[in-house]
Structure formats: structure tokens, C-alpha cells
C-alpha positions as CSV (number, residue, x, y, z in Angstrom):
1,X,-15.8,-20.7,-33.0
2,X,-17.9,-20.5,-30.1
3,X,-17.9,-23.1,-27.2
4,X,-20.1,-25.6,-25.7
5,X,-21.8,-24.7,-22.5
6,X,-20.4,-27.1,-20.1
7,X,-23.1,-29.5,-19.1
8,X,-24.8,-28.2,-15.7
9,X,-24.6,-30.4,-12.3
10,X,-27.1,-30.5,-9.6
11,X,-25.3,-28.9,-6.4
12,X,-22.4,-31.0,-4.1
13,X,-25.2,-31.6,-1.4
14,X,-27.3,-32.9,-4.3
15,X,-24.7,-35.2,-5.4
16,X,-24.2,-36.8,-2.2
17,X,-28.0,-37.4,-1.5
18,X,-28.9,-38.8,-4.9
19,X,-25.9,-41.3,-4.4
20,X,-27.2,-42.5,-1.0
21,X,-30.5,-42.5,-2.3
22,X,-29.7,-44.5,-4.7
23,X,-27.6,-46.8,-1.9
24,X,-24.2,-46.3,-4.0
25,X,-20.8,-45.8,-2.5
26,X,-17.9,-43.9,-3.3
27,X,-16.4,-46.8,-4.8
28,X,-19.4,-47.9,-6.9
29,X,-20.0,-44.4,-8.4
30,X,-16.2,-43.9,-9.2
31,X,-15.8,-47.4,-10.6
32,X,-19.1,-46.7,-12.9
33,X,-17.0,-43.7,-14.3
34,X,-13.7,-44.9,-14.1
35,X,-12.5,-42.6,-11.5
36,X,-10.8,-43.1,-7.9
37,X,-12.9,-42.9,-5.4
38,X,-11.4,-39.6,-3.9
39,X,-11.9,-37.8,-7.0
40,X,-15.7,-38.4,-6.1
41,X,-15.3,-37.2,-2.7
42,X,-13.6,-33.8,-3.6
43,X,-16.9,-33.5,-6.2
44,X,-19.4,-34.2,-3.8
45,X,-17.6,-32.1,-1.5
46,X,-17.5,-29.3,-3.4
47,X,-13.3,-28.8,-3.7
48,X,-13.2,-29.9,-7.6
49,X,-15.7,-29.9,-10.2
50,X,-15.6,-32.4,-13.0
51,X,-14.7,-31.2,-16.7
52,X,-14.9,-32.2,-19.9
53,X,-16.1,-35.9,-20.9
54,X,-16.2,-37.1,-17.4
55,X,-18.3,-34.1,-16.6
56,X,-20.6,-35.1,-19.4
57,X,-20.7,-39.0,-17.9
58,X,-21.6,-37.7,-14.4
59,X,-24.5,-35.2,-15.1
60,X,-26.3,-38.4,-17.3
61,X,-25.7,-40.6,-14.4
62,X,-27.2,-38.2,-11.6
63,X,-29.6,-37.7,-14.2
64,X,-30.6,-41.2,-14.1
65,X,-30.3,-41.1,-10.6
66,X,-32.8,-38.6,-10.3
67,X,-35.2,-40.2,-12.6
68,X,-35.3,-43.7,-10.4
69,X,-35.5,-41.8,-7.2
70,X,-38.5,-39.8,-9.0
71,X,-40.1,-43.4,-10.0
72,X,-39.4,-45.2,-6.8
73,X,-40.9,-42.1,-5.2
74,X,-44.0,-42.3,-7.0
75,X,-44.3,-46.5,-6.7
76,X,-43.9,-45.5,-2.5
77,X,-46.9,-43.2,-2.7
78,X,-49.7,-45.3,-4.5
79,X,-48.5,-48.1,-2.0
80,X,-49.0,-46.2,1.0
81,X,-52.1,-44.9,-0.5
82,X,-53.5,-48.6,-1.0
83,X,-52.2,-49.2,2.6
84,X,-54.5,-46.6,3.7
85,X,-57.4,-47.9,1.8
86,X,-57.1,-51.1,3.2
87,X,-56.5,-50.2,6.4
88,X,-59.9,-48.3,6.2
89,X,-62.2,-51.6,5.2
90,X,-60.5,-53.4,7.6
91,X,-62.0,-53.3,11.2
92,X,-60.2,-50.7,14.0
93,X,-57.2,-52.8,15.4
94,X,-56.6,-52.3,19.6
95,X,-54.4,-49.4,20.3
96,X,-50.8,-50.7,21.0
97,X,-49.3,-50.9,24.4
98,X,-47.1,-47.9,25.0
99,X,-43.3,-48.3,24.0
100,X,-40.0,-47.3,25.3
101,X,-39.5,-43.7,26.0
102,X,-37.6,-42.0,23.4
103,X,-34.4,-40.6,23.8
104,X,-33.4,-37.4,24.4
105,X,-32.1,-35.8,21.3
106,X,-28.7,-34.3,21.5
107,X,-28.2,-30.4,22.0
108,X,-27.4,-29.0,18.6
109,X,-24.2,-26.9,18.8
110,X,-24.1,-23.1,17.8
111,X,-21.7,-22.3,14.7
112,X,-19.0,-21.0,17.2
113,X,-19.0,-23.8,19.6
114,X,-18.7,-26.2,16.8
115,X,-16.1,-24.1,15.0
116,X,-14.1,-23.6,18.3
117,X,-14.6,-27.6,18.8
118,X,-13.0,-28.4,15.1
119,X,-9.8,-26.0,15.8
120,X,-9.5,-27.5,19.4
121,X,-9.1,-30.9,17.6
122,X,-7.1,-30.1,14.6
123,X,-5.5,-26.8,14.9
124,X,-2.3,-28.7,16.8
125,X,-1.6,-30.9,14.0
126,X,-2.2,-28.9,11.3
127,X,0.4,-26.3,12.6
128,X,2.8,-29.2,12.8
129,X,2.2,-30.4,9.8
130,X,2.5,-27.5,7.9
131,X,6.1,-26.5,9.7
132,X,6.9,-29.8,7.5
133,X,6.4,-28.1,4.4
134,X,7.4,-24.6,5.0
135,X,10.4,-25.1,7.8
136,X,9.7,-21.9,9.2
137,X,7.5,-22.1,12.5
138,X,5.7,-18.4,12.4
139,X,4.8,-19.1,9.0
140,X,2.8,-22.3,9.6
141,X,0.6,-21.0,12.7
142,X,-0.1,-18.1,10.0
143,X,-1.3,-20.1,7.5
144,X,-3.3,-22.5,10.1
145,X,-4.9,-19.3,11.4
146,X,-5.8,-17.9,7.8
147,X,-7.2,-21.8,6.9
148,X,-9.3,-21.2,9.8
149,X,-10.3,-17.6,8.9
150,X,-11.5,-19.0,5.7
151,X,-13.5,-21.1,6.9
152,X,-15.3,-19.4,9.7
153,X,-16.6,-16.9,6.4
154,X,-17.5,-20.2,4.6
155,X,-18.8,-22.1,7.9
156,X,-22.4,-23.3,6.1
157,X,-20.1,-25.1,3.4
158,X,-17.6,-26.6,6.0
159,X,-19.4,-27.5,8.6
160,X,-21.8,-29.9,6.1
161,X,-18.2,-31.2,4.5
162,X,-17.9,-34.9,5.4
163,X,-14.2,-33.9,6.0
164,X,-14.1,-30.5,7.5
165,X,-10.5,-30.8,8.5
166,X,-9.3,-31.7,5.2
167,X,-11.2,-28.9,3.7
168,X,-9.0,-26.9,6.4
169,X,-5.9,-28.7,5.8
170,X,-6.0,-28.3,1.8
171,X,-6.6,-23.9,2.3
172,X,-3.7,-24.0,5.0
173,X,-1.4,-25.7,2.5
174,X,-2.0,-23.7,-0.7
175,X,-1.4,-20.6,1.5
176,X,1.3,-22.0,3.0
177,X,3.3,-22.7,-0.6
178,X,1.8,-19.6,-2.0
179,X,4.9,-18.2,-3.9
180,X,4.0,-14.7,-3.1
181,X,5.8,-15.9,0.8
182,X,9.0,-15.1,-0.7
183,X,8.0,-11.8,-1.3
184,X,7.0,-11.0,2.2
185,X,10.1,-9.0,3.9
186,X,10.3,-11.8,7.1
187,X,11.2,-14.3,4.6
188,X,14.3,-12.5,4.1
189,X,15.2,-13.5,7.4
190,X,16.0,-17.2,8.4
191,X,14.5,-18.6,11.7
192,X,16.5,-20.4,13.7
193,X,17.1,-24.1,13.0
194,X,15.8,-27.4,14.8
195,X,18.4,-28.4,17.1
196,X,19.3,-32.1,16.6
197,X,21.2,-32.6,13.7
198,X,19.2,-35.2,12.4
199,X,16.0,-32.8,12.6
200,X,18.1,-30.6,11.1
201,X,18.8,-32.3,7.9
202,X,15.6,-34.1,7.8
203,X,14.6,-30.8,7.4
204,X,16.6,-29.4,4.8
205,X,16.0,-32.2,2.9
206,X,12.6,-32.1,2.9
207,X,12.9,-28.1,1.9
208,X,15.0,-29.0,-1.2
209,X,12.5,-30.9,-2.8
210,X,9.7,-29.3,-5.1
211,X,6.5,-28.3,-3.7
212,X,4.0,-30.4,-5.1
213,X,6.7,-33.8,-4.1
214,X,6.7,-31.9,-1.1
215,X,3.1,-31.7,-0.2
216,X,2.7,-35.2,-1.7
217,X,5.0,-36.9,0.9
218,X,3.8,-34.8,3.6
219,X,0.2,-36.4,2.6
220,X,0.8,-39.8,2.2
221,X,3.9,-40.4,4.2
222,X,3.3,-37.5,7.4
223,X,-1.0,-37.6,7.8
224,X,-1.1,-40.9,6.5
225,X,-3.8,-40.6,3.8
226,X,-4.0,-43.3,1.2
227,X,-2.8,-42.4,-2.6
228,X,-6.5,-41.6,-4.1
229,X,-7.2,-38.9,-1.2
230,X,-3.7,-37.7,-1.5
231,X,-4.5,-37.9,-5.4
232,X,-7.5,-36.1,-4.7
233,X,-6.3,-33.4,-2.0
234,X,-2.8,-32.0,-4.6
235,X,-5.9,-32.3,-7.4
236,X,-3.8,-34.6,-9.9
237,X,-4.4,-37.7,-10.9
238,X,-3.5,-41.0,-8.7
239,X,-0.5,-41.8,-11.4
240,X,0.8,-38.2,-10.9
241,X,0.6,-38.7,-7.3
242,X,2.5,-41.9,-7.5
243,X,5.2,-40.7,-9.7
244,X,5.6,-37.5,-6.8
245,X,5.7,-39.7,-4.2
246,X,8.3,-41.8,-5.2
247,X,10.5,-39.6,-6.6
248,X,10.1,-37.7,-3.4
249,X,11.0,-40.8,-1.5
250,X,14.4,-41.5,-3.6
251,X,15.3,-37.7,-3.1
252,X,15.0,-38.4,0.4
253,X,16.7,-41.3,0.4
254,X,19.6,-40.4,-1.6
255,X,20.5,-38.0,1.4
256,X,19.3,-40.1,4.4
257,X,19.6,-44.0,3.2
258,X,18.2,-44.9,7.0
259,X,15.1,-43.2,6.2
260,X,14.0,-45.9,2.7
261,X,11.7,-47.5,4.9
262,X,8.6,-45.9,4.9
263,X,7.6,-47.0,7.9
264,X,10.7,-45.1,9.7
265,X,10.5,-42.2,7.6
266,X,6.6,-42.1,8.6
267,X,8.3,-42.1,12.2
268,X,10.8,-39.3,11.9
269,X,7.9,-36.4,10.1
270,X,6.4,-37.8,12.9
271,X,8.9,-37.0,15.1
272,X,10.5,-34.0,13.8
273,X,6.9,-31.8,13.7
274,X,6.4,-32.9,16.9
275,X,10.0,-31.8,18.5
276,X,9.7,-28.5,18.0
277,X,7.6,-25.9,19.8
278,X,4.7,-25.1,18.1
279,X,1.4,-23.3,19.6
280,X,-1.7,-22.5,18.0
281,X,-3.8,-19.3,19.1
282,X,-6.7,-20.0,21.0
283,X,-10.3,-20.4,19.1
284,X,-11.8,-17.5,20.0
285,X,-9.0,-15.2,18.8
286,X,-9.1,-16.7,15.6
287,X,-12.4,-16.6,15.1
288,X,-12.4,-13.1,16.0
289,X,-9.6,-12.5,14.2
290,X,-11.1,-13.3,11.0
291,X,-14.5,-11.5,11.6
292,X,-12.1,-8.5,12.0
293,X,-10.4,-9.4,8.7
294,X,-13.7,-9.5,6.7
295,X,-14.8,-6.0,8.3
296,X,-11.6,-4.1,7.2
297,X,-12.1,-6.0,3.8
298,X,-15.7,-5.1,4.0
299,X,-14.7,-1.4,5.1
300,X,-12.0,-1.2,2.5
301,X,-14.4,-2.2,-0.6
302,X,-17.1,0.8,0.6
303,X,-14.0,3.1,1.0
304,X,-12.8,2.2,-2.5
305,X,-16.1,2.5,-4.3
306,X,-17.4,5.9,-2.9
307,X,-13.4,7.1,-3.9
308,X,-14.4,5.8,-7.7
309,X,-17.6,7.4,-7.5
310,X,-16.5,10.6,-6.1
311,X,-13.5,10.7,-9.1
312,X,-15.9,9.6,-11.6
313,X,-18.6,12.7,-10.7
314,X,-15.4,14.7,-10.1
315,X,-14.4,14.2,-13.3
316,X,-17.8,14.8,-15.4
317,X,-18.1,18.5,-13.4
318,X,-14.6,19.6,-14.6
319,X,-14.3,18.2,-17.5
320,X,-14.9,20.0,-20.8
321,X,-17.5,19.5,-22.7
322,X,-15.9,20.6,-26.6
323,X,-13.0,21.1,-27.8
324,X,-11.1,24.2,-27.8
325,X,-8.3,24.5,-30.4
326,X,-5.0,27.1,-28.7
327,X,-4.5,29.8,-30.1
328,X,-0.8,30.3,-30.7
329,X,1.1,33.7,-29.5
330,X,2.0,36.0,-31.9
331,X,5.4,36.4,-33.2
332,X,7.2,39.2,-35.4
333,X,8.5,38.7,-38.6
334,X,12.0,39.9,-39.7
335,X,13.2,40.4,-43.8
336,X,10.0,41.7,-45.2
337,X,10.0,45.0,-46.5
338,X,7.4,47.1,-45.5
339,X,4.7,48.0,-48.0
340,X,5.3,51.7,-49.4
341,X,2.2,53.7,-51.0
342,X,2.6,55.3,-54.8
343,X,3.4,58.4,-55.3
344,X,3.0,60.5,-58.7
345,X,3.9,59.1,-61.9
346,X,7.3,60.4,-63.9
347,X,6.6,62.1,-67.4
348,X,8.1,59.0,-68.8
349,X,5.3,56.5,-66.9
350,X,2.6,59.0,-68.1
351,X,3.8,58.7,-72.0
352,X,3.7,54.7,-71.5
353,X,0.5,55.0,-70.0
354,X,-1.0,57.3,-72.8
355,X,0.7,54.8,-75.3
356,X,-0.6,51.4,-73.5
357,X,-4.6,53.3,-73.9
358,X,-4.5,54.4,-77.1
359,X,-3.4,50.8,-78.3
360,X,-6.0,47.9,-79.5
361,X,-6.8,46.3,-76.3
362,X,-7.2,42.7,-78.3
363,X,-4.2,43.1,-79.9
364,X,-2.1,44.6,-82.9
365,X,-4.1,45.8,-85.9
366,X,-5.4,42.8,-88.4
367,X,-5.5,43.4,-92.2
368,X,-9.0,43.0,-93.4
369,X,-9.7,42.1,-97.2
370,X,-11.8,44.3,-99.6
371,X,-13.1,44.7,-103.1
372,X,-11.2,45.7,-106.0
């Protein structure tokens, strides 16, 4: 049974413009197809993409979108076109007085200066935030600088996100609770731990609990996002986020009771990323850090494809073209007596001989009738 195509979408900047065009928020557009309203930013944003029914509801909504800004489109155009028709029988009005001088525009930044300006500003936090989830300070600057490598390769698609640091926080975290860390030969070795006690076990509290109730409470309780965003940012649903959150809240609690206020344990993240000593690289080195990472990736692929090709040509010189059967060694063979030539007959073979020629060679003499 084959399947359906799934039903195509116009692109994420698309999205976003046929909703303002159409002077729609968030809100309005989720509540019209009975989504949150983050689940509409991570579409238009690029970060999710809608499936199955709800896909099908939102490609015949931009779909009508499209059509009414195509309509109101053509409606602006005859107007302006009577506009200029009457402006044409009607006498010449007196030029206008001259108006205010227009502003200078601002200076457009280069890609670099405005990627070195979003690390400035959220690199710091980021790091601390993401020593919350991982415990383990080296770690967290690692996968901050990777987030940021990421997205100096994708800069055209961050830098028109309308929430470039979340699209920054979201690739630091997956990295960061990638499972493959455990594999890596430093996680063998434990860092040191915070030095109050109370760190301490905040801590290793928050390390016992599962990753997604993890991230989830980092979210909504550390950055202070609200649940759809949160929702949005783990990519589950706003009752799977609930259910995370509180049971990450009750684990925490059942260990610290001080901390069942939200509002303190909101203080203490707070406090505890911000106690320890953590220091992000400087923008430039990241930034050229990454454009060396995508050379030696780019380097590696060429090296790997001319070693495929030279095998593959390698292999069609030297290889055979039909097939040769072996031809197995030759052995001696023992118990077979050897083939003797005759020699001259006895008198006695001679008489049988004589008698066997002189015999009926179809057999022994028949009785035949005749005539009396």
C-alpha cells in the first residue's frame, strides 16, 4: 500500500508573512487550528514542521490566506489606477511645502558583527544554563560553542529567526544530552563538585532526574519561558510538558522540601548557575572555530570520495573479467593393478576358440519340418 504525499507548505518565511498580511497573531492562527501558540512559532520558525491532519488544516488555511492577499492585491491596484485617472482630469494641485528631513537609516551590520553581537549577549547564560543540565562545566561551554558553530553555517536561517537565541539554546541542549557524551573518554572522569553543600545537592538532584523532566524544569522554572514555548522548545505537547514539569518538581521536592515553592526554586537554578565559574570563549574564536570545523569536514568528504573512486577504478583494473575454474594437483593412486598386455594363446584357448567359430552364431541348431 503506497502512501499519501504529505500535503506541501509554502516556506517558514512564507508562513510568517501571509499571517501578518493577513493581520493574524500567533494566537489567532493557533486557536483557528486548535494548537498553542508556540507550536505556531516553532512552524513559522522553521524548528518543527506540522504532520498529519493538522498539516492538512494548515496548508488549506495559508491557502486561503494566499488567495485573499491575491484578491485584496488586485482590489489595491484598480483603486490606485482610478486614483490616477482622477488625479489626471482634475487640475495640477500647488507643490507641497517641503517636510521634515528624513532620518538617517541605521548602519546595517555585517553577518560577523551581528553574530559576534548575539554570542556577546547570550553566550554567558547559555553556558550557565546548560551546566544545569549536564553538571559538568567543560561540557556546557562545549556544547554552547558547538550551538554557536551551528549556527554561524546556518547564519541566513538564524539571523531571520524571530528568536535567534532560542534557536541557539534548543541545538546547545540536544548536544548537550546527546547520549553519545557517555561514550566520550572525559566522561569517565568526574569534575569536581560545587562547593556549598546546598549547590551540591541541588545539583545532584537535578542530575537524578530524566532528561526530558530535566530540560523541562530548566525551561520553565531556570529561563523562565511559559509552558507553550517550553511545550514547543522539548517538541511535546503542552500536557506532556505539564506532566514533566510537575513530576520534576515533586522529585525535587521530595529531596529538598524548602525548594516546593517555585518561586525559591526559580531563585536557587538561579543561584547555583550563577556560583560557579563559568567563561565562554570569545566571539571571534568561535566563529573561527567553526569555519575551521566545516573546512576539515569539507576536506574530509573530498579525501573520502577520491579514496572511493580510486578503490572503485582500482578494483575494475584488477579484477577478472571470467571465471577460471582450478585445476586440482594431481595425486597417485595406490591398489590398482597395472594393465598387463596378452601374450600367446595355450593349445587349450586355441581348441575353445576353433569350437566357439565353428558354432551357430544365433544359436543352437533348430529342427526344421519337411515332407513325407
Amino acid at each position: 500500500m503506497t502512501r499519501r504525499p504529505a500535503t506541501p507548505l509554502p516556506a517558514p518565511k512564507a508562513r510568517r508573512r501571509l499571517r501578518e498580511t493577513a493581520a493574524l497573531t500567533q494566537t489567532q492562527l493557533a486557536t483557528r487550528l486548535g494548537v498553542t501558540p508556540g507550536t505556531v512559532r516553532a512552524w513559522e520558525s522553521g524548528r518543527t514542521t506540522p504532520r498529519g491532519r493538522k498539516r492538512e488544516a494548515y496548508a488549506k488555511l495559508l491557502k486561503t490566506l494566499a488567495e485573499e492577499e491575491t484578491t485584496r492585491q488586485a482590489k489595491q491596484e484598480r483603486e490606485r489606477e482610478g486614483e490616477r485617472e482622477d488625479k489626471e482630469k482634475a487640475a495640477p494641485e500647488p507643490a507641497p511645502e517641503p517636510g521634515p528631513e528624513p532620518r538617517p537609516e541605521p548602519v546595517a551590520l555585517t553577518p560577523a558583527q551581528a553574530f559576534d553581537a548575539l554570542y556577546a549577549f547570550s553566550a554567558p547564560a547559555l553556558v550557565r544554563q546548560t551546566f544545569l543540565l549536564t553538571g559538568r562545566r567543560e561540557q556546557a561551554r562545549e556544547s554552547v560553542e558547538r550551538a554557536f558553530h551551528t549556527a554561524w553555517e546556518r547564519w541566513p536561517e538564524v539571523a531571520r529567526d524571530r528568536d535567534p537565541v532560542g534557536w541557539v539554546r534548543a541545538t546547545a541542549y540536544e548536544y548537550a544530552l546527546s547520549p553519545w557524551q557517555r561514550l566520550r573518554p572525559r566522561h569517565r572522569h568526574p569534575e569536581p563538585p560545587p562547593a556549598d553543600p546546598g549547590d551540591r545537592t541541588l545539583l545532584n538532584t537535578l542530575l537524578r532526574l530524566p532528561p526530558r523532566h530535566r530540560r523541562t524544569l530548566v525551561l520553565y522554572d531556570g529561563v523562565g519561558l511559559d509552558l507553550p514555548e517550553t511545550a514547543a522548545e522539548t517538541e511535546a505537547s503542552t500536557v506532556a510538558a505539564a506532566n514533566r514539569l510537575l513530576h520534576a518538581r515533586e522529585a525535587v521536592a521530595g529531596r529538598l522540601p524548602a525548594l516546593a515553592d517555585p518561586h525559591v526554586l526559580h531563585r536557587r537554578l538561579a543561584e547555583l548557575a550563577s556560583n560557579e565559574r563559568l567563561r565562554a570563549a570569545e566571539p571571534p574564536t568561535v566563529r573561527r572555530g567553526g569555519e575551521r570545523r566545516a573546512r576539515l569536514r569539507t576536506r574530509a568528504a573530498i579525501a573520502f570520495t577520491i579514496a572511493l573512486i580510486g578503490t572503485t577504478a582500482l578494483t575494475l583494473r584488477t579484477a577478472p573479467t571470467h571465471y577460471e575454474p582450478p585445476v586440482s594437483p594431481g595425486q597417485a593412486v595406490h591398489g590398482v593393478p597395472h594393465r598387463v598386455a596378452p601374450g600367446a594363446l595355450s593349445d587349450e584357448e586355441l581348441e575353445l576358440r576353433q569350437k566357439l567359430r565353428d558354432q551357430l552364431q544365433d544359436g543352437p541348431e533348430r529342427l526344421s519340418p519337411t515332407l513325407e
